[in-house]
C-alpha positions in Angstrom: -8.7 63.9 115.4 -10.7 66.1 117.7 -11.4 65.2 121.5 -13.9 66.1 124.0 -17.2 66.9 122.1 -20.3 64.6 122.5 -22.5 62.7 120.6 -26.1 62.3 120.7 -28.7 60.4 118.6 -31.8 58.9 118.5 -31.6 56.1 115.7 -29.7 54.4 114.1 -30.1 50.6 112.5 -30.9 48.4 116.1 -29.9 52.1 118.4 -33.7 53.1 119.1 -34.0 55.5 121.7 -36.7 55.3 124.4 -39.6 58.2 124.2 -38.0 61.6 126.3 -34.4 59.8 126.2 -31.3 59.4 123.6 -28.0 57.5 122.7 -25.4 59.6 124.5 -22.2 59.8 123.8 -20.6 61.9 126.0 -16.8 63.5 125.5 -15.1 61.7 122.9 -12.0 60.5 124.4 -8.6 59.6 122.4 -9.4 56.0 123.2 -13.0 54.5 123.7 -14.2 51.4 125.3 -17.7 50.0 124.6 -18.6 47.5 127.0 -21.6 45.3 127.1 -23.3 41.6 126.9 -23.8 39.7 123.6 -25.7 41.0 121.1 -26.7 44.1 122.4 -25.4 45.6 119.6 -21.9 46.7 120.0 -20.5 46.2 116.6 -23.7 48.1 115.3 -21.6 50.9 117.4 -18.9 50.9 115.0 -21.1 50.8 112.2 -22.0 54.0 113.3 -19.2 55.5 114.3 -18.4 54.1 110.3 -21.0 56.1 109.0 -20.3 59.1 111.3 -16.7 59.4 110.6 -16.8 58.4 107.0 -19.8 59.8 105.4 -19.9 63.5 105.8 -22.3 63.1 108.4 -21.8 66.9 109.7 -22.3 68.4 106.2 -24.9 66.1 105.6 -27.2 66.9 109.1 -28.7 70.2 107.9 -29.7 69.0 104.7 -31.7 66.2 105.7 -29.6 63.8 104.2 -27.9 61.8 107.2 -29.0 58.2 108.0 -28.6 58.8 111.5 -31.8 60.4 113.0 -31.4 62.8 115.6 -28.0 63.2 115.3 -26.6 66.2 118.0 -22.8 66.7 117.9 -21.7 69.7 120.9 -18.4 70.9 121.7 -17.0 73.5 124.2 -16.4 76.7 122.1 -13.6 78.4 123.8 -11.8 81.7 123.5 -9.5 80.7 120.2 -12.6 80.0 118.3 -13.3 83.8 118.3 -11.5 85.3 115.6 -9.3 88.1 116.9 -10.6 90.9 114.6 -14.2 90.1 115.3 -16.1 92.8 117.7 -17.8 90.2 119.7 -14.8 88.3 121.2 -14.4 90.8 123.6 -17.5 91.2 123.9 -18.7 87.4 124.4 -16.1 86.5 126.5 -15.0 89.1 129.1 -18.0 92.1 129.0 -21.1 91.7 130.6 -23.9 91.5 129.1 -27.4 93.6 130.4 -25.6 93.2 133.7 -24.9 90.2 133.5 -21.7 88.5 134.9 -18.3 88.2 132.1 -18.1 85.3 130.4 -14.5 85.5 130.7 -14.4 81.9 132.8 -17.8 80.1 130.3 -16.5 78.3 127.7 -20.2 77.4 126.0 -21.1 74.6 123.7 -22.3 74.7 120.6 -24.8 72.3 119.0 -24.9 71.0 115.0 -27.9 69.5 114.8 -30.5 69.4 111.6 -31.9 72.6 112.6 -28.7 74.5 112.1 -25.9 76.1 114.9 -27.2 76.3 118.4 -25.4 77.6 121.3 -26.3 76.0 124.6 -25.3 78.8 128.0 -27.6 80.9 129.3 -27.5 84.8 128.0 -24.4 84.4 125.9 -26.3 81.7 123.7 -29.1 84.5 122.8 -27.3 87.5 122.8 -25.1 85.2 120.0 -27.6 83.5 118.4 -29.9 86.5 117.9 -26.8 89.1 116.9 -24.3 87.3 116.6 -21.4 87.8 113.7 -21.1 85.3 110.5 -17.8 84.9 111.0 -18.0 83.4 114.5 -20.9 80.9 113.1 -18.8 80.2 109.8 -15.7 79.2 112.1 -17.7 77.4 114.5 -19.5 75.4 111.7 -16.2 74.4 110.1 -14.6 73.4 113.2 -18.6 71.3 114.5 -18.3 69.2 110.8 -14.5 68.4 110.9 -14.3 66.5 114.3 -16.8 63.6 112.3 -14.8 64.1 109.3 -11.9 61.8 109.0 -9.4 60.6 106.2 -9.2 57.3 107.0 -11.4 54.5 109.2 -9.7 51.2 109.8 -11.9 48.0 111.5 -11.1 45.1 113.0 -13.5 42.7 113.0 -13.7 39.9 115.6 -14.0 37.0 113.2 -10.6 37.3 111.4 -7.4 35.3 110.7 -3.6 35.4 109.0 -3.7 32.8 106.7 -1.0 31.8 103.6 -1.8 33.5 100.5 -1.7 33.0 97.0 0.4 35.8 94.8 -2.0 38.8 94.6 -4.5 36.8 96.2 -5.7 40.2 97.6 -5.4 44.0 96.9 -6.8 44.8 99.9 -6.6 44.4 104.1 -10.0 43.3 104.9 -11.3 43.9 108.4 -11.2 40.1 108.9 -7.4 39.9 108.6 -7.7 38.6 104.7 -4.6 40.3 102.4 -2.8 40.5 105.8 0.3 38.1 104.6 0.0 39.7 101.2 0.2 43.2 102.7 3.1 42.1 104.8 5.4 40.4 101.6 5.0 43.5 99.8 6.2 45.7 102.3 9.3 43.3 102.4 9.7 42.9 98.7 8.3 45.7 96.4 10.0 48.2 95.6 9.2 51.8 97.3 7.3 50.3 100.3 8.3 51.4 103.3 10.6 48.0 104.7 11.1 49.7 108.6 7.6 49.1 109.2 8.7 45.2 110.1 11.0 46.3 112.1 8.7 48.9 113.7 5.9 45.6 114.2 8.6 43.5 115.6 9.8 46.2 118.5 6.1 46.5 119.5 5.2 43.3 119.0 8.6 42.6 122.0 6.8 45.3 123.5 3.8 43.7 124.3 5.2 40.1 125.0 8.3 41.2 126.7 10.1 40.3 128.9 9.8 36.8 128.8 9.2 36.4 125.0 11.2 38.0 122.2 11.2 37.8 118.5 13.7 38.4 116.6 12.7 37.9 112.9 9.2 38.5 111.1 9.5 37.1 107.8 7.6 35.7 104.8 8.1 33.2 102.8 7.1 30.8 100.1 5.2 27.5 101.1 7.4 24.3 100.1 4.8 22.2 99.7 2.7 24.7 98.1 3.4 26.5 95.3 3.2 30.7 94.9 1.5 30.5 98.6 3.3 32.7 101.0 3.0 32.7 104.6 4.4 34.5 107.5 6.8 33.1 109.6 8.2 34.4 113.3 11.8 33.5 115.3 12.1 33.8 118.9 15.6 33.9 120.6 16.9 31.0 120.8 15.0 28.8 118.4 14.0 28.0 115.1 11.7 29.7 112.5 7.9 28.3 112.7 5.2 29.2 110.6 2.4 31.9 112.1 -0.3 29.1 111.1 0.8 26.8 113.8 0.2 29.6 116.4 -2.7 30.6 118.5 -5.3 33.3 117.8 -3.8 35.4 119.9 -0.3 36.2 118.8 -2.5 36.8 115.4 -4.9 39.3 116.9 -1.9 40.9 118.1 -0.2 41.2 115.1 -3.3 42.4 113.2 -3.5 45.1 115.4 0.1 46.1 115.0 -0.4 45.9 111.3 -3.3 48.8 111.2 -1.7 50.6 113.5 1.4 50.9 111.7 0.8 50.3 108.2 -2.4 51.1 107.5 -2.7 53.7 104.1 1.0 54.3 104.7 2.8 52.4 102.3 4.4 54.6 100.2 4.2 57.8 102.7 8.6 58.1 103.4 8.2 61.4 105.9 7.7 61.0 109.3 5.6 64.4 109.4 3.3 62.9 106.5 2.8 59.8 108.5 2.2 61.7 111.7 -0.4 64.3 109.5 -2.3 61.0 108.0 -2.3 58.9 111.4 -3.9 62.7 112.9 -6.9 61.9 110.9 -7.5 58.5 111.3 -9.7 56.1 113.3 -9.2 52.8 114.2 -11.8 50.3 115.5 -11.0 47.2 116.9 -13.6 44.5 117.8 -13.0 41.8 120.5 -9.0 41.8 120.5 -9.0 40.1 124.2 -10.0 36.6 122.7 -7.4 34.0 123.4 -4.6 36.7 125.0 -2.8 35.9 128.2 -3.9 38.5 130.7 -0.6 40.6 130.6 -0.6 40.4 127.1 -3.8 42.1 127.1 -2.9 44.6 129.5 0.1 45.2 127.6 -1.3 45.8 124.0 -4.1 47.6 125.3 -1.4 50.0 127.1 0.0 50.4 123.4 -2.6 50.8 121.8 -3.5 54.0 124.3 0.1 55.2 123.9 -0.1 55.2 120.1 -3.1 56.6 120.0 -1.9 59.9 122.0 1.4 60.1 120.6 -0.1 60.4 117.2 -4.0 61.8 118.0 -5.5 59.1 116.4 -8.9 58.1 117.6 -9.2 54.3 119.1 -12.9 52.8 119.4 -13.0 48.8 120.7 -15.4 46.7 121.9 -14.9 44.2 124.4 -15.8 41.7 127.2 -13.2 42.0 129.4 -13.0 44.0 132.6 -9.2 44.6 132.2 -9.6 47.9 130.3 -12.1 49.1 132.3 -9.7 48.9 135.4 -6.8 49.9 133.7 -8.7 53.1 132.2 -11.3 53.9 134.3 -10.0 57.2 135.9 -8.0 58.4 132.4 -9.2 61.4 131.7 -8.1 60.6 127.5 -10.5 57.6 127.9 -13.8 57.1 127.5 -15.9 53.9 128.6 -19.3 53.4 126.7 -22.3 50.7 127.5 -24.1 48.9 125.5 -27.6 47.5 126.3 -31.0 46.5 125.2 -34.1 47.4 126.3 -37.4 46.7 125.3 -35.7 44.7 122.5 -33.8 48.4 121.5 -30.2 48.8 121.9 -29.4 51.8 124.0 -26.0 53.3 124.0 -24.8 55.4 127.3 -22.2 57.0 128.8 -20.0 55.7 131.9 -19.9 58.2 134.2 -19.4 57.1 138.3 -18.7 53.8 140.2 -22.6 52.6 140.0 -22.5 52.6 136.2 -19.5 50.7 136.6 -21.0 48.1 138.7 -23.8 47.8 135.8 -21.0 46.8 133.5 -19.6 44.1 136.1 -23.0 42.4 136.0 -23.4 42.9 132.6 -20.1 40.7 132.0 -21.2 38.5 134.8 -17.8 39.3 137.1 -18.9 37.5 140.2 -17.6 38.9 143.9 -17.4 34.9 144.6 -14.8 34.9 141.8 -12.8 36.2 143.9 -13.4 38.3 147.2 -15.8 36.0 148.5 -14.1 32.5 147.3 -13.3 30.8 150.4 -9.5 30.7 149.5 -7.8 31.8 147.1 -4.5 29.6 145.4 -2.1 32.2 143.7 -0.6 30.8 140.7 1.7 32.0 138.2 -0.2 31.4 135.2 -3.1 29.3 133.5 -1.5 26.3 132.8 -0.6 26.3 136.8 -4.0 26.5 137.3 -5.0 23.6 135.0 -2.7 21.2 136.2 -3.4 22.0 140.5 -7.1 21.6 139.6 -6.9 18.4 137.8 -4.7 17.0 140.5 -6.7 18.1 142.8 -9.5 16.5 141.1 -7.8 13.6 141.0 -6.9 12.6 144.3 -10.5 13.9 145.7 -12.8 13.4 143.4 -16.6 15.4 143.5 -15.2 16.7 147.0 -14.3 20.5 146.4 -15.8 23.0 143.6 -13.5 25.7 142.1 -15.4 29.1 142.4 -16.6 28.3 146.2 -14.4 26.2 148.2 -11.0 27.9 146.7 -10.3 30.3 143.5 -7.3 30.3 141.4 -5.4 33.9 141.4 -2.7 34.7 139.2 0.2 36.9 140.1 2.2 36.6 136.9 5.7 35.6 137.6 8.0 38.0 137.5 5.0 40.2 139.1 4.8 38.3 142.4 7.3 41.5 143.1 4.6 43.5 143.6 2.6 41.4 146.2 3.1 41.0 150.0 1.7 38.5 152.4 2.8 41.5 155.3 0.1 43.4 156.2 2.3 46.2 157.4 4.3 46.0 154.4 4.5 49.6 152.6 1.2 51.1 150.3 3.7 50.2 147.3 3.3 46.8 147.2 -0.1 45.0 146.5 -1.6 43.0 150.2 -2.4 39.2 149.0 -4.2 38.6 152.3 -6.4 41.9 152.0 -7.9 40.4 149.2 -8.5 37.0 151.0 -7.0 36.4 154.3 -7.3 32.6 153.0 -4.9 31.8 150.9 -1.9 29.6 150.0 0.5 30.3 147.0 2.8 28.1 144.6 5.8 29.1 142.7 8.2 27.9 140.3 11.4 26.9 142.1 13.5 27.5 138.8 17.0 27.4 138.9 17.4 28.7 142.3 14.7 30.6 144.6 15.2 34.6 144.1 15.0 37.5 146.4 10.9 37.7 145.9 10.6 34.8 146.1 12.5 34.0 149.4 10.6 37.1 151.0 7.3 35.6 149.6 8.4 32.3 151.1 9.4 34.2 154.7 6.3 35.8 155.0 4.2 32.8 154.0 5.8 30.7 157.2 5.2 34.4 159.5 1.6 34.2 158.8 1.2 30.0 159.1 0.2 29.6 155.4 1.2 27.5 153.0 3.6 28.1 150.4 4.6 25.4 147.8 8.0 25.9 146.1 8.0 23.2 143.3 10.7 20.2 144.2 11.6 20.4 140.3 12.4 23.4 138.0 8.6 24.2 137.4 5.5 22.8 138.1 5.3 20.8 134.7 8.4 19.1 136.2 5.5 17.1 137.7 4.4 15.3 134.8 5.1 11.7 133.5 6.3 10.4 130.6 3.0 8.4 130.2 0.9 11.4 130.6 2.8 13.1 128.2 2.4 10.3 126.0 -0.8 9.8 126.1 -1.5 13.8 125.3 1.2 14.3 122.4 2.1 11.0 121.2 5.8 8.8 121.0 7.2 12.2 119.7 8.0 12.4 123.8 10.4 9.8 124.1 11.7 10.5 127.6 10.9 12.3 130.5 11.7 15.7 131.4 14.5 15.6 134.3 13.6 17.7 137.5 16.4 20.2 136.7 15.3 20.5 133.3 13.2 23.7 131.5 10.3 21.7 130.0 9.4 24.0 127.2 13.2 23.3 126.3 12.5 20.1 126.4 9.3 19.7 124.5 11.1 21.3 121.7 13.6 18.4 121.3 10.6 16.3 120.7 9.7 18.6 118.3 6.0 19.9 120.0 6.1 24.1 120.3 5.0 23.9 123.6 6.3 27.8 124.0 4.3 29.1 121.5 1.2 27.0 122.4 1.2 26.5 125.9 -2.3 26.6 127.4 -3.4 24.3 124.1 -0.9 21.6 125.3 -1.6 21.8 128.9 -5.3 21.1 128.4 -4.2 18.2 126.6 -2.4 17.0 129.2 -4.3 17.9 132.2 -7.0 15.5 130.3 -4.7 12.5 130.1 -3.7 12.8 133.9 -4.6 9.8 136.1 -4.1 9.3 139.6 -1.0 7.2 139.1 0.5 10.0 137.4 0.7 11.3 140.8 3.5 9.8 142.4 5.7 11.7 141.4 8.8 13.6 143.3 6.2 15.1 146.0 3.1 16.1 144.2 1.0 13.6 145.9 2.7 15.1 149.8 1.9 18.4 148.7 -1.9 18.1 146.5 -2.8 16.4 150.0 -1.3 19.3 151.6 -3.2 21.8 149.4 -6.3 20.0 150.1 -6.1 19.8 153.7 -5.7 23.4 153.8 -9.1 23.7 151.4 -10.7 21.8 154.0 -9.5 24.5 156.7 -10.8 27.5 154.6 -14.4 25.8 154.1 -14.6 24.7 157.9 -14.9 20.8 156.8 -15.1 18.0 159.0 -12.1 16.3 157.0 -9.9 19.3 158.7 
């Protein structure tokens, strides 16, 4: 599919434009992000983009027949557009023109709209317009209608789900996930289906969860209990199967997206060129797929998903309320970043375009400066469930006395990532400043077997600059919680405690509880069943108190 023309209309179901303005849609990019606050009418955007793409839209315009009003489509016409043997591509392009300058450096764009071919650049648009050669507007015209022509348009919608399926339960893959197990079984078990495709979803799906996670299998299989229901079923190294059902939405949304990416209307296509040729003509639209993903995991498949998408010159729209894309793509020249918002009750589609429109989008997902540049400390974690257990034990042992979001904010560095962060302020550009973000700060880590290189530079520069850096007495912070706690949360499943030494996801899965798979679930079940007597263990109560004293520095308290 085509890049780098725009878009403009003036109606289209809730997309009314304003008297004197219009929806604009400026330089289609191989992947687009539209951005914006609850129904304002983002996935009315795809709609469009639905009937744009799938339609005829661009043969439809000048007949009057298109259900989008207003509709504009412009592209840069450049130099290859000119057929060779025609008499004005010289002439267009490098002559002047009544003494006018060449055009030699003025590529000029062209305009579809219902009244026919305009061509928008000063004298080159009249001289070609009034005398220009059918050829030229023939080409042009041809080339205008097949950028908003494609072969296929694939949605995700952002109320879906894999569930077990009945035997040809469904024909098709609905855009809410529905014939996604089916779809699956009979690449794996028809004959003349394409079987790599697993193995293809299982390398990206690594991909996107590595390096701490890996699968090894993707399989599906019959129901036990159930008969002629199949469901999918997943193996990470190292443990047993489990069934997709008793995971998160995430790992589903994930797998979803891997699914129309790389199956899609390709079932029985066996040539890598024919695959490449179909996936050239396709759009994909995804709604939403943030919900319920770690925040490298998101990163991650939204990485992919911009990979795949110019590897194979597909086109990508998604909607979204996260800011992650927007940082991550913001400067990409192959990206474009749309906002959605409503005015006067109309929804109004625009263009991102400089660091103020950017700001807009900020507010319009209500990403607060006190979130984090103006907290008055920062804790850097390693992930969520860090966060959730600090908070609650901080809760705990000081009750109603500090508020998350003003007296301190949780920051996440992401493991293996706190390689990329320095506490030393003269430290090389290549490494990310912790204490230029907030100069107020304290961080925790995961002791693990034994403390590595990072980590003992991390630790170093902690004690150079007086701050506080807690290195868990046991392997990981959930070495921290009692048996009773745990108890309370899962049940007499847990029948002894984990030992200080011991990898507590390890050891959850000898009670039988797929704590791996379903972490942050779990640990908001515990963190609820935590009392203060569940703090007195190893040196959690020393080291909360120490955490807390140090809050009471940062917000100037009498207590410090």
């Amino acid at each position: 599919m085509e890049t780098g023309y725009s878009i403009q209309f003036s109606s289209y179901k809730t997309f009314q434009a304003l008297e004197g303005q219009c929806n604009d849609l400026k330089n289609i990019g191989r992947m687009n992000i539209i951005i914006g606050k609850n129904n304002t009418g983002k996935s009315k955007l795809i709609d469009f983009f639905d009937a744009l793409f799938t339609k005829n839209v661009g043969r439809n315009i000048q007949k009057g027949n298109s259900q989008i009003d207003g509709l504009k489509l412009a592209f840069k016409v450049e130099e290859a557009d000119i057929p060779e043997d025609c008499y004005m591509r010289e002439f267009i392009f490098k002559q002047p023109i009544g003494g006018q300058p060449p055009f030699i450096c003025t590529p000029f764009e062209l305009e579809l709209n219902s009244k026919g071919l305009l061509m928008k650049t000063n004298h080159a648009t009249e001289h070609v317009q009034n005398h220009g050669h059918r050829v030229i507007l023939n080409n042009l015209y041809e080339k205008c209608t097949r950028m908003v022509e494609c072969d296929q348009f694939h949605r995700l919608s952002a109320d879906r789900d894999i569930k077990p399926e009945f035997d040809a339960q469904f024909k098709d893959f609905s855009p809410n996930g529905e014939g996604a197990t089916s779809l699956l079984r009979g690449v794996k078990t028809v004959d003349g289906k394409d079987g790599n495709l697993i193995k293809e979803i299982l390398t990206a799906l690594n991909k996107i969860y590595g390096p701490n996670t890996r699968f090894e299998e993707i399989d599906i299989r019959q129901d036990g209990k159930r008969n002629n229901v199949w469901e999918i079923k997943l193996r990470e190294e190292g443990q047993e199967r489990y069934w997709l059902s008793e995971t998160g939405s995430g790992l589903k949304t994930v797998i979803l997206v891997l699914m129309y990416l790389l199956m899609v209307g390709r079932d029985d296509i066996k040539k890598e060129e024919e695959k490449k040729k179909q996936l050239e003509g396709t759009v994909f639209a995804f709604e939403e797929i943030e919900n319920n993903l770690h925040p490298a995991v998101e990163r991650n498949l939204y990485r992919y998903i911009y990979e795949f998408a110019k590897k194979n010159k597909c086109l990508v729209f998604m909607t979204t309320h996260s800011q992650t894309p927007l940082n991550m793509f913001f400067k990409d020249e192959d990206v474009q970043i749309y906002r959605v918002t409503k005015r006067e009750g109309k929804a109004i589609v625009s263009t991102v375009k400089n660091h103020s429109d950017k700001s807009e989008i900020l507010d319009d997902l209500d990403v607060r400066a006190s979130d984090l540049l103006q907290s008055n400390g920062i804790i850097w974690v390693e992930g969520p469930t860090d966060k959730y257990y600090i908070k609650k034990w901080i809760d705990t042992l000081y009750p109603d006395k500090f508020t998350e979001g003003f007296h301190y904010q949780f920051m996440m560095y992401g493991g293996s990532n706190l390689s990329h962060f320095t506490l030393d302020e003269l430290e090389t550009e290549d490494l990310i400043k912790i204490l230029t973000t907030n100069r107020k700060a304290l961080v925790v880590m995961d002791r693990n077997d034994k403390l590595n290189a990072t980590q003992e530079r991390v630790v170093s520069e902690c004690k150079n600059n007086n701050m506080v850096c807690w290195v868990t007495n046991g392997r990981e912070i959930e070495s921290y919680l009692t048996l009773t706690s745990l108890q309370r949360a899962l049940g007499e499943s847990v029948t002894d405690e984990c030992k200080a030494d011991e990898a507590f996801s390890e050891h959850m899965m000898k009670c039988g509880i797929d704590y791996p798979n379903r972490k942050t679930y779990f640990a908001k079940k515990i963190r609820d069943e935590i009392t203060n007597d569940d703090c007195d263990v190893l040196d959690l109560r020393e080291r909360i108190e120490e955490v807390c004293k140090q809050i009471d520095i940062w917000n100037n308290s009498p207590d410090s």
